[in-house]
VEXSE-915227 format. One record per residue (C-alpha): residue in one letter; x, y, z. Coordinates in steps of 0.001 Angstrom, whole numbers, padded with zeros to 6 digits, always signed. Layout:
<sites>
AXYZ
...
</sites>
This chain:
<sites>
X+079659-060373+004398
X+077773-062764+006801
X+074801-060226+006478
X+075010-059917+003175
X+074280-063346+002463
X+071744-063774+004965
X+069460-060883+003647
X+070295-062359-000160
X+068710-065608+001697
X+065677-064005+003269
X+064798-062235-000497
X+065291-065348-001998
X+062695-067295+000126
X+060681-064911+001204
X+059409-063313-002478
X+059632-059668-001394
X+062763-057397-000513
X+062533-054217+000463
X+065033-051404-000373
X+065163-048802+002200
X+062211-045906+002099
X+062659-042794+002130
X+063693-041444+005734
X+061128-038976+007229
X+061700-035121+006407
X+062890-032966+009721
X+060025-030663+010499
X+060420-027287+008476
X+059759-023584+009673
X+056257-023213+009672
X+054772-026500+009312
X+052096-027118+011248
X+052281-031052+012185
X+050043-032717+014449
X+051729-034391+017927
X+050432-037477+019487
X+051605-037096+023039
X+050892-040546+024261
X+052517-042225+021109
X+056134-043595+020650
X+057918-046463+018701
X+060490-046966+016478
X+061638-046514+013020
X+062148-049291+010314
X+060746-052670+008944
X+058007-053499+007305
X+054523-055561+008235
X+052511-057922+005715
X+048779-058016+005998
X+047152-060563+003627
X+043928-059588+001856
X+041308-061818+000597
X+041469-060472-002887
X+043058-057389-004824
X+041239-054086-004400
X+040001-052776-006970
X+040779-049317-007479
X+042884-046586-005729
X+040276-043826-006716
X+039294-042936-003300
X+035864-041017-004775
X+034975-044069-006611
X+035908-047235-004149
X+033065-049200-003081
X+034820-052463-001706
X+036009-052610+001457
X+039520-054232+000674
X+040356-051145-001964
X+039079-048808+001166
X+041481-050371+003207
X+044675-049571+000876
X+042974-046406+000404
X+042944-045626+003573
X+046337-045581+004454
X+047703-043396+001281
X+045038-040442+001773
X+044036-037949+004898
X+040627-036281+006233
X+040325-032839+007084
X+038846-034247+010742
X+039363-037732+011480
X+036949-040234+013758
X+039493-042382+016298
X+038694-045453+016184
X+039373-046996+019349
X+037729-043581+021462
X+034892-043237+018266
X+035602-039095+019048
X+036104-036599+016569
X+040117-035547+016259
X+041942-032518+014195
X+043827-033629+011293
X+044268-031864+007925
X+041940-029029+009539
X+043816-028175+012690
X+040464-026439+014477
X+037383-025607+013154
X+034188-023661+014271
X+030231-023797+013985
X+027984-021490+013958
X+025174-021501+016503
X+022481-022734+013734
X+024712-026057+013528
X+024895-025026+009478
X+028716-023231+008903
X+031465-025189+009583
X+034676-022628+009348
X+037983-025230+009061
X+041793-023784+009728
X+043746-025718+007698
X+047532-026717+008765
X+049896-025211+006966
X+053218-026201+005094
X+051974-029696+005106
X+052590-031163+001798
X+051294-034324-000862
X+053686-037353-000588
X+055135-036108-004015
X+056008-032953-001934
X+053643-030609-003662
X+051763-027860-000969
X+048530-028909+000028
X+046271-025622+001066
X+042283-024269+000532
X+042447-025074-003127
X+043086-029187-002712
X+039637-028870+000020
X+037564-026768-002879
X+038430-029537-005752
X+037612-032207-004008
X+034398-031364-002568
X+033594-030197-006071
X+034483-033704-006949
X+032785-036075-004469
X+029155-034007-005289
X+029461-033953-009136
X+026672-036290-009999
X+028325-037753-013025
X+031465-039074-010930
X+028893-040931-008680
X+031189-041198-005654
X+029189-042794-002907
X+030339-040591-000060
X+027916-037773-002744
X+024955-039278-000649
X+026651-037281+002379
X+027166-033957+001092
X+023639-033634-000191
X+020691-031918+002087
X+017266-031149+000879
X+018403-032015-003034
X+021042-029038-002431
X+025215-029536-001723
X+026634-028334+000426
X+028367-024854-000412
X+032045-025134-000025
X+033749-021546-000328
X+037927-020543+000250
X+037994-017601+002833
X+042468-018040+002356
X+044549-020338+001524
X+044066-022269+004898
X+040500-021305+005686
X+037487-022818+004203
X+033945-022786+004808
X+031477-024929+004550
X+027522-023838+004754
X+024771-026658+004451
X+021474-026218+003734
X+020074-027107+006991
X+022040-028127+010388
X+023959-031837+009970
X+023448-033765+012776
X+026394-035878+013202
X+028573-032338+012862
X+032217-032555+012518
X+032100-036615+011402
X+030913-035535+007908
X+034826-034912+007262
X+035942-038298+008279
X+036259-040718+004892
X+036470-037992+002734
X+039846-038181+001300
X+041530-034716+000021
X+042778-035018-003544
X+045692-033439-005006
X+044098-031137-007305
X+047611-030554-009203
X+047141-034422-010623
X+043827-035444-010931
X+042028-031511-012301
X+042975-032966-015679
X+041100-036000-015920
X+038416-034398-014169
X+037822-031741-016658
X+038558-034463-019374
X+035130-036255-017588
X+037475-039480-016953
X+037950-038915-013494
X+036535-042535-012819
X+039194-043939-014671
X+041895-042079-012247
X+043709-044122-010302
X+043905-047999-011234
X+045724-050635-009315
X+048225-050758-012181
X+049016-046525-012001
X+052805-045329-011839
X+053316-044660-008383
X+054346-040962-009972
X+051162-040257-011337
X+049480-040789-007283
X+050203-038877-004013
X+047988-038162-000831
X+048323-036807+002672
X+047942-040013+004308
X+051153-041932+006684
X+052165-043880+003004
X+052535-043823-000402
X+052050-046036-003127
X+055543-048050-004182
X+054752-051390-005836
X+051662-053094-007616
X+052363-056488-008562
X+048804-058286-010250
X+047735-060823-008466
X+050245-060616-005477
X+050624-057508-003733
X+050630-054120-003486
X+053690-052459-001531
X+053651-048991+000504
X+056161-047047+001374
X+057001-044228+003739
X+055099-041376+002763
X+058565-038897+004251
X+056466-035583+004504
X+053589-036786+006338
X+051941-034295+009040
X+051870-036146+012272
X+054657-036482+014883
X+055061-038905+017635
X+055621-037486+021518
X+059380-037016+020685
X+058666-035316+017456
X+059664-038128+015877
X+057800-037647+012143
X+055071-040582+011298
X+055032-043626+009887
X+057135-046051+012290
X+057564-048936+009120
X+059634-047968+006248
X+056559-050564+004315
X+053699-051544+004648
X+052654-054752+002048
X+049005-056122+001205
X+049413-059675+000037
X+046885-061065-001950
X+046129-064493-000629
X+042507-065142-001777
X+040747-067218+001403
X+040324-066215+005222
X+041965-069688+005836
X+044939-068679+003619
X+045400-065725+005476
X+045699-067713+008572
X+048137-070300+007312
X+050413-067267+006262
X+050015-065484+009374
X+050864-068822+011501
X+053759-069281+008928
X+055091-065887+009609
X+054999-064520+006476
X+052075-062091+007796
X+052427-060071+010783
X+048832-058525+011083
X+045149-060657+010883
X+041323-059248+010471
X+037821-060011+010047
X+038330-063843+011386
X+036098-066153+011858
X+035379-067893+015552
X+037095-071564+014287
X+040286-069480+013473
X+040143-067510+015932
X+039847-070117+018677
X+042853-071724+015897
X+044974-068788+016928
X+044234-068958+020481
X+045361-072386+021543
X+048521-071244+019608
X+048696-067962+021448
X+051113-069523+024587
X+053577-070879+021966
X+053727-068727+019134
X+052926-065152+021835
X+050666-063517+019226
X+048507-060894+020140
X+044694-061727+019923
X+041480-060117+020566
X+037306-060198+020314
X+036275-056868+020542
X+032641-058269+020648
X+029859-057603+018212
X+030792-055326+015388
X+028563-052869+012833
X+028770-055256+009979
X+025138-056385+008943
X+025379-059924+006742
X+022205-059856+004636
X+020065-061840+001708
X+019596-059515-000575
X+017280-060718-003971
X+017508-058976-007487
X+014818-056679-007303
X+016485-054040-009744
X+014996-052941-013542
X+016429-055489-016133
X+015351-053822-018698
X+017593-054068-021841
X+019366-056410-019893
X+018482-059858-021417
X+018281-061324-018369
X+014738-063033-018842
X+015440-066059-016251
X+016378-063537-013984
X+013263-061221-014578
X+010828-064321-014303
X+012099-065531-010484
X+011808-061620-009697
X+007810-061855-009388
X+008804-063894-006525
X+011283-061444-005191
X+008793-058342-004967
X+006414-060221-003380
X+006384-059068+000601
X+005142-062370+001715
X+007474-064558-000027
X+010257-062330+001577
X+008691-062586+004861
X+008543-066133+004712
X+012234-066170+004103
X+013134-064246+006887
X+011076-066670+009358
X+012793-069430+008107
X+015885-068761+008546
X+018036-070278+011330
X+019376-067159+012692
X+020829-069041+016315
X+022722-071525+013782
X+024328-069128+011771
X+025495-067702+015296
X+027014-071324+016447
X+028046-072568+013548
X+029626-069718+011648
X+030202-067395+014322
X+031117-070105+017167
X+028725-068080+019364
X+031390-064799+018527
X+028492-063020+016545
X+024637-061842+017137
X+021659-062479+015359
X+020251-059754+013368
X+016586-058658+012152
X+017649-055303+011522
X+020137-053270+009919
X+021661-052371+013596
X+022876-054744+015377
X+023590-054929+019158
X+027172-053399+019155
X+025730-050161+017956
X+024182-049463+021688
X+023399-045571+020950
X+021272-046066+018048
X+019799-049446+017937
X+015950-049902+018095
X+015468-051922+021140
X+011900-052236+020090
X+012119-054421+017110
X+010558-058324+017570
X+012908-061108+017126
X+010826-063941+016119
X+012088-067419+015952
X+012764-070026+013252
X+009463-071034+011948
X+008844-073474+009171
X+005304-073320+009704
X+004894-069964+009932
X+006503-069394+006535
X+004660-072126+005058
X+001527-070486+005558
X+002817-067436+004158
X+003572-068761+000953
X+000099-070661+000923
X-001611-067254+001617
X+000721-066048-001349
X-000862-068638-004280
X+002119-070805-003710
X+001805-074679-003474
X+003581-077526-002787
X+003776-080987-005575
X+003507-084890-004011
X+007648-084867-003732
X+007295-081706-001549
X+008674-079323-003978
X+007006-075534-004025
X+005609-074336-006926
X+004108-070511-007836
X+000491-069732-008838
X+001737-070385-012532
X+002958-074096-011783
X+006702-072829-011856
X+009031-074543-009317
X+010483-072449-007144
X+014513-072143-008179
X+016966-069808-007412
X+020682-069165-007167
X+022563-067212-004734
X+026061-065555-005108
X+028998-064775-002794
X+032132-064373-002247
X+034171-067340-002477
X+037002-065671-000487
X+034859-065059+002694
X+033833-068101+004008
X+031405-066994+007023
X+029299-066163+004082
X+030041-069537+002463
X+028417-070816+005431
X+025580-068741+005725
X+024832-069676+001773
X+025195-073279+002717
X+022880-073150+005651
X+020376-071048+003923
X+020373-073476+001228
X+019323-076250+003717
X+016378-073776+005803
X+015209-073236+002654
X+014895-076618+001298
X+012782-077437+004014
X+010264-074875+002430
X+010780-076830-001029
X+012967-074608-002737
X+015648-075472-004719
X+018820-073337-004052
X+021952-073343-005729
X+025116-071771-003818
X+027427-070257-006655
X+031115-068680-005199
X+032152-066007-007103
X+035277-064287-006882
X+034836-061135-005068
X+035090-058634-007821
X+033204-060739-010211
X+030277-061164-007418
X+030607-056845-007307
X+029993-056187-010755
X+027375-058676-010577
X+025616-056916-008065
X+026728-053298-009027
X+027110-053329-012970
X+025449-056413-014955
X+022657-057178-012331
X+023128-060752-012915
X+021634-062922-010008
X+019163-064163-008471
X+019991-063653-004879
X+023523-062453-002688
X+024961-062699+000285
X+026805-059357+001352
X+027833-057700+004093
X+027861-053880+005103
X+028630-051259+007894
X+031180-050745+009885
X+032568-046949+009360
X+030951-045000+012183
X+028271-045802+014725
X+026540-042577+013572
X+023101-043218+010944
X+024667-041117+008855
X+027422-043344+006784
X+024449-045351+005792
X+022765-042832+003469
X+023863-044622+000716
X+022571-047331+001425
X+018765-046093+002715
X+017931-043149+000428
X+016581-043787-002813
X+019061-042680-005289
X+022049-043956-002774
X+024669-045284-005375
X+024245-048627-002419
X+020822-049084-002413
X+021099-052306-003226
X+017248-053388-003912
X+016329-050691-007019
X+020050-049297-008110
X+019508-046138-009999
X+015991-045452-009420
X+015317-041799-009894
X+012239-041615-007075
X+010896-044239-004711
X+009486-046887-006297
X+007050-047533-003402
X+005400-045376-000397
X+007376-047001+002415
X+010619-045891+000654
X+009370-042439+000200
X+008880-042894+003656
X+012244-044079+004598
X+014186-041694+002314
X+012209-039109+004606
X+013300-040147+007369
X+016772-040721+006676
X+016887-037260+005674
X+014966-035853+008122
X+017729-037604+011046
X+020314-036008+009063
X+019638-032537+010112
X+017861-033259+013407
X+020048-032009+015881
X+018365-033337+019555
X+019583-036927+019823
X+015976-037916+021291
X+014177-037046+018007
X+016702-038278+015674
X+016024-041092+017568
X+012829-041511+017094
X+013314-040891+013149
X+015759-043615+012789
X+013835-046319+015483
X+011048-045497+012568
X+013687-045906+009836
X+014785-049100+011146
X+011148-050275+011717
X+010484-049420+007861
X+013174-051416+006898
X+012523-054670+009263
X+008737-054781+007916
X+009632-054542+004399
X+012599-056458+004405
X+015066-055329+001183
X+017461-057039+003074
X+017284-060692+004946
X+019260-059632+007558
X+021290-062302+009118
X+023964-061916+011563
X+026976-059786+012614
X+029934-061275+013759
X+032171-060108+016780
X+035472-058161+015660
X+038141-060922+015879
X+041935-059722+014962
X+045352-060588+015475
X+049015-059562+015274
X+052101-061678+015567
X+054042-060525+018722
X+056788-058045+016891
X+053836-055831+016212
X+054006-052584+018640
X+051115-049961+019050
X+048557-052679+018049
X+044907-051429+019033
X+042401-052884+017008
X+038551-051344+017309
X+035539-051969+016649
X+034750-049314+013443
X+036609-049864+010397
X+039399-050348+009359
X+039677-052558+012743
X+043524-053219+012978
X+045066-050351+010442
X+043213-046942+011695
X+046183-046538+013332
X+049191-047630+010810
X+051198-044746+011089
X+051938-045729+014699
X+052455-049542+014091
X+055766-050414+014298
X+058261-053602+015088
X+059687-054757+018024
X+063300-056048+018011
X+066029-056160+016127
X+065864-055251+012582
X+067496-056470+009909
X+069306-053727+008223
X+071326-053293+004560
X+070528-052475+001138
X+068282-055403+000257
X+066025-056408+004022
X+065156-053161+006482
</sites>
């Protein structure tokens, strides 16, 4: 009875009870499960990780923003998975593969009898679907950018129902890591609204948790807008620990919505949240004088693959009625007046003052934590206010007597720029940007947007002047960052949906890229992406900024915590997390 009351206590104050998930499913004659020899823990709990903002979908084709990749994540599986903290290749859904000496068929062995976290058989025909899916043009999945060689997809063909083959059109350099990040779809639930050409619909935050399955360690339980979402269990999953224990650890797994980085901090210092990510130096060094009191586990993993980045509207408006917009963009094309930018900027300050010296400067879209492929060979010039000012004079810009810059037309130079109002590194960055800038005679307004309102800006209306973003982090390899580089990438940021290089340097570049892709001898793929990255630091789409170091924490009940330098930093490995001590146990808290 004691118990009783003291669980009815904890759901009271805490907000969120848990009834008991489903217990894993004994292993069954001829399923195929994967064993992780060096891992062990134990069953039951739950862990709270708070999230900046709600994601925005659970469409893994369609997901763009990091926080819905990050639920994602954990409620779908690969056919070959990239570990995180070794950055090697691993088996997963495919169980082996082969490929052939011309580096261009890739011949996957599924596993078999494992099954969807509704319980339906997964096999050949749940690979074929979604492959079919991520390269349809008219879904416009970003991972499309991937599957794509010399204008041609990849053919994707069922030998049995737990062999497929895969033949490109020319070798793939980075092999067996195409795989990783491509979630496989249940073809039994979502071959509907695919042939019904709503497939980009699929999947909302708000979807019945029937209508939903994958083969990752959970599945989804509970959306509540504006608050959380709650996983649970996934009790058929395919991975085993070293005493054939079946994975997930946690009977839960919740993502609180808590809107700032400083939020997430209080909570996790409160107790209410038992895993931290992507913090800044100040809280991190907040954490750390804690550390000897509170016994959390902390650690910088040093710079990460995140590039932060000024990117300016430099997209067609047209039909848009977005004449302010259109009128600042003559500004925006112009080379110089870019260039001028990116030699004012303060890059050491944005280290010390929002990175606390836990970051690097960047002038290029690699930064120094990606040792194997960044160009060593690219000049770092200081801060120059000089410098930039004679830039702009060269460019027909002037200044008035008050000091303020005006364009050949008389126009004073005026512009806004947008970010997230939930990350406040780039807060920071905007603020100190805003000052550089000033002393140039620009006028700069910072505007904080809610993060999915400062997406569809970017993305979908094309309304602003100038953002703040960041991007990177999946896989050290060029490849991830198609999207982003070739032409029609659905993140190439500068001219979305153009349908062929607007200028000869991005013909150039989109050569390049492609040419690296199927370049098998590291020392020439090299060379293509040294000039990729040269390309890109001359012509400057992107200010680039800074990267910060990977900071993370977990409260000391947390077992198996590794955190890494790829993404997802601190949940790559969730289906091994579990909690230390005793747990509470009975019908309401586990």
């Amino acid at each position: 009875m004691k118990l009783i009351r003291l669980a009815l206590h904890v759901c009271l104050f805490s907000g969120l009870c848990f009834a008991a998930a489903p217990a894993p499913e004994a292993a069954k004659p001829g399923e195929e499960l994967a064993r992780l020899a060096d891992v062990s823990g134990r069953y039951g709990g739950h862990l709270t990780i708070g999230q900046r903002s709600e994601p925005k979908t659970l469409n893994p084709v369609t997901a763009t923003d990091a926080v819905s990749r990050e639920v994602i994540g954990r409620l779908m599986g690969d056919l070959i998975e990239i570990n995180r903290a070794s950055q090697l290749t691993e088996p997963a859904l495919a169980k082996s593969w082969n490929i052939s000496a011309d580096g261009r068929t890739f011949t996957l062995q599924l596993r078999k009898g494992v099954r969807f976290s509704d319980g339906y058989p997964f096999d050949a025909d749940d690979v074929i679907f979604s492959f079919n899916v991520y390269m349809d043009a008219a879904v416009d999945s970003p991972q499309r950018d991937l599957l794509i060689i010399d204008g041609k997809p990849i053919a994707v063909t069922k030998l049995d129902q737990y062999t497929v083959r895969f033949v490109l059109p020319r070798p793939y350099a980075a092999a067996e890591r195409l795989f990783d990040g491509l979630a496989i779809l249940p073809k039994h639930l979502l071959e509907k609204p695919y042939h019904e050409g709503h497939f980009a619909q699929a999947w909302p935050l708000n979807v019945s948790a029937a209508e939903i399955a994958g083969l990752g360690p959970f599945r989804l339980k509970q959306y509540v807008p504006g608050q959380r979402v709650v996983l649970e269990r996934n009790p058929y999953y395919w991975k085993v620990d070293r005493e054939n224990q079946r994975l997930p650890y946690l009977d839960e797994l919740v993502f609180l919505f808590v809107g700032t980085e400083d939020a997430q901090v209080m909570r996790f210092e409160a107790g209410e949240t038992d895993i931290v990510s992507r913090l800044s130096s100040e809280n991190y060094n907040l954490l750390a004088h804690e550390q000897s009191r509170t016994g959390s586990q902390l650690a910088d993993m040093g710079p990460g693959l995140e590039y932060n980045f000024l990117l300016f509207n430099l997209n067609d408006l047209g039909g848009k009625k977005l004449d302010e917009v259109a009128v600042k963009q003559a500004w925006f094309r112009d080379l110089k007046f870019r260039q001028a930018i990116n030699v004012a900027v303060d890059r050491q300050s944005i280290v010390r003052l929002v990175y606390g010296s836990r970051g690097a400067a960047l002038w290029g879209n690699v930064g120094p934590g990606n040792k194997l492929w960044v160009n060593q060979a690219l000049p770092h010039p200081s801060q120059s206010v000089e410098t930039a000012r004679q830039l702009l004079k060269s460019a027909g810009y002037s200044w008035n007597a008050t000091g303020q810059l005006h364009d050949s037309t008389g126009r004073p130079v005026e512009f806004s720029i947008i970010t997230s109002s939930s990350n406040s590194q780039r807060m920071k960055m905007a603020t100190l940007l805003q000052d550089d800038l000033s002393r140039l005679g620009m006028q700069v307004h910072v505007v904080p947007l809610e993060f999915r309102a400062m997406i569809d800006r970017v993305f979908q209306s094309f309304d602003y002047d100038a953002a703040i973003m960041g991007l990177g982090g999946g896989d050290a390899d060029p490849n991830p960052e198609m999207n982003v580089w070739t032409f029609n990438g659905t993140s190439h940021l500068w001219h979305m949906g153009e349908t062929q290089p607007t200028t000869g340097w991005e013909r150039e570049l989109d050569q390049l890229m492609q040419q690296q892709m199927v370049t098998l001898d590291y020392a020439k793929r090299k060379q293509f992406y040294d000039r990729a990255q040269q390309l890109i630091a001359d012509n400057l789409p992107f200010i680039f900024l800074g990267t910060p170091n990977i900071l993370a924490g977990a409260n000391s009940r947390v077992g198996n915590f590794h955190p890494a330098v790829l993404d997802p930093y601190t949940l790559w490995n969730a289906d091994e997390l579990y909690v230390r001590g005793p747990l509470m146990e009975n019908a309401g808290v586990r």
